[in-house]
C-alpha positions in Angstrom: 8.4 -19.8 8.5 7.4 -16.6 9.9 6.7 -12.9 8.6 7.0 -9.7 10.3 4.7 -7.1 9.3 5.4 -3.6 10.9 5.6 0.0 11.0 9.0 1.0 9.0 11.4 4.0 9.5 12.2 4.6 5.9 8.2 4.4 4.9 4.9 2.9 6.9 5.4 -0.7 5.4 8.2 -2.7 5.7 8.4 -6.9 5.4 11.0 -9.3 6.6 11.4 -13.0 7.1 12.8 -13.2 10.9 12.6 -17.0 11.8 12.5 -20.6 9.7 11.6 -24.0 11.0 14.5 -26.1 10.5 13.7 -28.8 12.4 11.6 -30.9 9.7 12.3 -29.8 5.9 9.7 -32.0 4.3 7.3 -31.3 6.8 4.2 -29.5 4.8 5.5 -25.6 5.3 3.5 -23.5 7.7 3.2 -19.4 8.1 3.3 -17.8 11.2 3.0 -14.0 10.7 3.7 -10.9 13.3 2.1 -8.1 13.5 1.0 -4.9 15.2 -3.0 -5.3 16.6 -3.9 -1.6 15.5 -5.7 -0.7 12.3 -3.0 0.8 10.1 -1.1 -1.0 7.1 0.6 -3.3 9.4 -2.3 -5.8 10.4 -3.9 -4.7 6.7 -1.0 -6.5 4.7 -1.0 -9.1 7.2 -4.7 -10.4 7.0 -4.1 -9.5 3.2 -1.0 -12.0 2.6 -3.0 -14.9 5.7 -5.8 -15.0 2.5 -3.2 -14.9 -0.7 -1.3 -17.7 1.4 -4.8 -20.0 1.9 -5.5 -19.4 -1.6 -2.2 -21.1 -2.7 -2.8 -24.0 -0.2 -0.5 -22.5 2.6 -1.3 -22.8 6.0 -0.8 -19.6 8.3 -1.5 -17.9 11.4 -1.5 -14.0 12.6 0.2 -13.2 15.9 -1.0 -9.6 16.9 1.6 -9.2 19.4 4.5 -10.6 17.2 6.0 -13.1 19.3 8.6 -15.2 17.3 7.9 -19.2 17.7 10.7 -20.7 16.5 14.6 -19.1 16.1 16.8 -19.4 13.2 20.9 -19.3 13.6 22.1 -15.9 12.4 24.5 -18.1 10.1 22.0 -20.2 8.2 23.0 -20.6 4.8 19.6 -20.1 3.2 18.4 -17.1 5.4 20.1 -14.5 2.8 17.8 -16.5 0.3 14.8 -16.1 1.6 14.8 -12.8 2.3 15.9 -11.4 -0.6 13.4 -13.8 -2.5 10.9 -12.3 -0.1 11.3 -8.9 -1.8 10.1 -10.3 -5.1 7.0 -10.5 -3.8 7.1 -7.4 -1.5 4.3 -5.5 -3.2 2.5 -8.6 -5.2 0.2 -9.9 -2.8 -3.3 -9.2 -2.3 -2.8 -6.3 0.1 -6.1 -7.3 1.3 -10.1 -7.2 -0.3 -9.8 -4.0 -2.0 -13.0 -5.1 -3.8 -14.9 -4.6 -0.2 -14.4 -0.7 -0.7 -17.6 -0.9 -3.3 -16.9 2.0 -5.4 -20.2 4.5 -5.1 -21.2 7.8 -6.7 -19.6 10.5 -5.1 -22.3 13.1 -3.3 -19.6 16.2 -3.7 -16.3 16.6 -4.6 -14.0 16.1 -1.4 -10.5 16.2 -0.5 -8.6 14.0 1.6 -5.3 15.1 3.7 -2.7 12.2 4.4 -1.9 12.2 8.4 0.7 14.6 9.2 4.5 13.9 8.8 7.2 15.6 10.9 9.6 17.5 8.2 6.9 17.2 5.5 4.8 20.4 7.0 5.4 22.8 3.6 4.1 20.4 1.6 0.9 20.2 4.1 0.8 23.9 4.2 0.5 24.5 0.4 -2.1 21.9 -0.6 -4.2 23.3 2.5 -3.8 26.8 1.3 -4.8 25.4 -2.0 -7.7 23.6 -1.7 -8.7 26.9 0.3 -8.6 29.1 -2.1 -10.6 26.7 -4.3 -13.3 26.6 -1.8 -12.9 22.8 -1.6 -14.1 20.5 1.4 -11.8 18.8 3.1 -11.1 16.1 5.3 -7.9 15.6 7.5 -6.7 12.5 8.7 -5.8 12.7 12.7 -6.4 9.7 14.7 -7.4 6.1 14.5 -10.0 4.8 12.3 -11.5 0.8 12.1 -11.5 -0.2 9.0 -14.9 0.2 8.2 -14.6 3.9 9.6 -11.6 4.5 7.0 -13.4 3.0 4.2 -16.2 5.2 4.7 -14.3 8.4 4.8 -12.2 6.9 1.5 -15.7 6.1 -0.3 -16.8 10.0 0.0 -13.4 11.3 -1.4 -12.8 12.4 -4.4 -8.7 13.1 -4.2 -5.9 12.4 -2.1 -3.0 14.1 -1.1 0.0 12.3 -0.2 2.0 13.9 2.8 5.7 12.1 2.2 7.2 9.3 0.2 5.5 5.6 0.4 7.5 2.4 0.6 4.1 1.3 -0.6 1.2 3.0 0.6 -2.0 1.1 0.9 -4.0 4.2 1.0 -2.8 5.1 -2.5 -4.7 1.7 -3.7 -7.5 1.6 -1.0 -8.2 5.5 -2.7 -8.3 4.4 -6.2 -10.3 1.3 -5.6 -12.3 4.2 -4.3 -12.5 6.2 -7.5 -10.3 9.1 -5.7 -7.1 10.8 -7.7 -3.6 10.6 -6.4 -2.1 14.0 -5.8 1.8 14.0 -5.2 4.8 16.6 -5.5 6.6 14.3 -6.9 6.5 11.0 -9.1 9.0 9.6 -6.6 6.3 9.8 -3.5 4.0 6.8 -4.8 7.5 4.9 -5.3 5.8 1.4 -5.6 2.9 2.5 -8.0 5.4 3.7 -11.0 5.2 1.8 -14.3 8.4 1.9 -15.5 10.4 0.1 -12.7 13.6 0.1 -14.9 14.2 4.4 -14.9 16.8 5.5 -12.7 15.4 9.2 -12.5 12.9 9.0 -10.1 11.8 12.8 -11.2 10.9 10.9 -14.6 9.0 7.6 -13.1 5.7 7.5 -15.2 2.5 7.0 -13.2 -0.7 5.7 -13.8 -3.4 8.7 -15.4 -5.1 8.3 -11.4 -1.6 10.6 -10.4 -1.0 14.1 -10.7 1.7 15.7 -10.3 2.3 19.6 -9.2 5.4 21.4 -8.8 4.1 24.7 -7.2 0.9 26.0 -5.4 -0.2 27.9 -8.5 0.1 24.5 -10.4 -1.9 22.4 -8.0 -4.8 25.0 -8.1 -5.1 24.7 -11.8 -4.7 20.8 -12.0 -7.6 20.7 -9.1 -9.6 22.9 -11.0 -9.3 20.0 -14.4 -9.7 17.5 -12.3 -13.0 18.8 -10.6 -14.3 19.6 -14.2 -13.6 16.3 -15.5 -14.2 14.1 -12.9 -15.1 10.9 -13.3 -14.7 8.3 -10.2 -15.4 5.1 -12.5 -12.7 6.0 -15.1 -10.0 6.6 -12.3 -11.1 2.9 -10.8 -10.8 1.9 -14.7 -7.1 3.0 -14.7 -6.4 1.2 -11.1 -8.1 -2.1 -12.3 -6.2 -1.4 -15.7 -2.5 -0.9 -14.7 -2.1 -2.5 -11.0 -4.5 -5.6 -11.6 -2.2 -7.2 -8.9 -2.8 -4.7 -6.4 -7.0 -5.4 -7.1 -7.1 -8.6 -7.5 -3.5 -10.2 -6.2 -1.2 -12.3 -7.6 -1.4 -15.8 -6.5 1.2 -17.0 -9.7 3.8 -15.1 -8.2 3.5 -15.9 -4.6 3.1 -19.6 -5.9 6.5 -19.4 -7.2 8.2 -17.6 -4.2 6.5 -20.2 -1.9 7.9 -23.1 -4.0 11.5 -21.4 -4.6 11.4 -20.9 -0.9 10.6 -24.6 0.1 12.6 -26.1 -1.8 15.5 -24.3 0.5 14.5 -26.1 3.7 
């Protein structure tokens, strides 16, 4: 079996099933995952779902260069299966140690800009002019960080700003792990962090008390100006832990059942 983890067109993170092994279906299954070598989301839900695999008994390995080992016919019956069954399980995996971020007192209260996103530039432009006006320090994401380089700028923050929508956005967990507020135009933005999965009006999706929402520059600056008042890092990692204990701690149940509903197909 083999996973493709890669930079999407439609959101950073996108997951697909490209290839099954056919050739033995009791044979023990075995993972082979594909993946980009950099340091974004890619390889950091790849290594994340290598160590929720092992701890369900599943043996895997992670090609950097995504090279495909073994090629399933277009026409397989059970291909449709698996990769819609692969969807349940599309954001319930342990994206990868969150717990590694060790949540610290903030020295100041800093703000963190998303990278840049072509079309998205307004958006950019107001929560800059904001937090300017404010007289608030601010980091801007604008080239490649390890991961130890990234945790380290995510561990000073105080509050994030999200620059477009997110399939998933690992930042948006890696921040709150963090103890850093979500800021976001829109309740449609964090798509995969909303609570009621069920509403059809994305303008109504309830979030998490770690989001805020702002409809105009004049709102943003008085929602910063509460939140710098009232801050409290350990209550915002509270509220992460509290309503996406999946995204902290994973969810081995559910990729227990995908696994078995998967090999069960072969």
């Amino acid at each position: 079996m083999v996973f493709r983890v890669y930079e999407g067109k439609n959101g950073p993170i996108q997951k697909e099933l490209k290839h099954c092994d056919m050739k033995n279906r009791r044979e023990k299954i075995k993972v082979a995952i594909l993946t980009s070598p950099s340091f974004r989301s890619p390889r950091v839900l790849a290594e994340g779902l290598q160590r929720m695999l092992s701890r369900v008994g599943i043996e895997s390995h992670i090609f950097y260069e995504g090279i495909p080992l073994i090629y399933a016919p277009t026409n397989w019956r059970g291909r449709n299966f698996v990769k819609n069954a692969l969807t349940t399980i599309r954001y319930r995996y342990e994206i990868h140690s969150l717990k590694s971020y060790n949540l610290t007192k903030k020295e100041e209260f800093i703000a963190l800009i998303d990278f840049e996103r072509k079309s998205y530039e307004e958006y950019r432009r107001v929560q800059l002019e904001a937090l300017s006006e404010l007289g608030i320090k601010t980091v801007v994401l604008d080239s490649d960080y390890t991961f130890s380089e990234i945790a380290e700028v995510y561990r000073k923050c105080s509050i994030y700003f999200l620059a477009f929508y997110e399939a998933f956005g690992v930042p948006i967990a890696e921040l709150q792990a963090c103890g850093a507020c979500i800021f976001s135009p829109s309740p449609a933005w964090p798509m995969a962090h909303r609570l009621d999965a069920r509403c059809p009006d994305a303008s109504a999706w309830k979030l998490s008390e770690n989001f805020i929402i702002y409809d105009s520059k004049a709102d943003l600056i008085n929602k910063m100006k509460e939140i710098r008042e009232n801050y409290n890092p350990y209550q915002v990692f509270d509220n992460f832990v509290k309503n996406y204990p999946h995204f902290y701690e994973g969810d081995t149940a559910a990729l227990s059942e995908i696994i078995h509903k998967l090999s069960s197909k072969f």
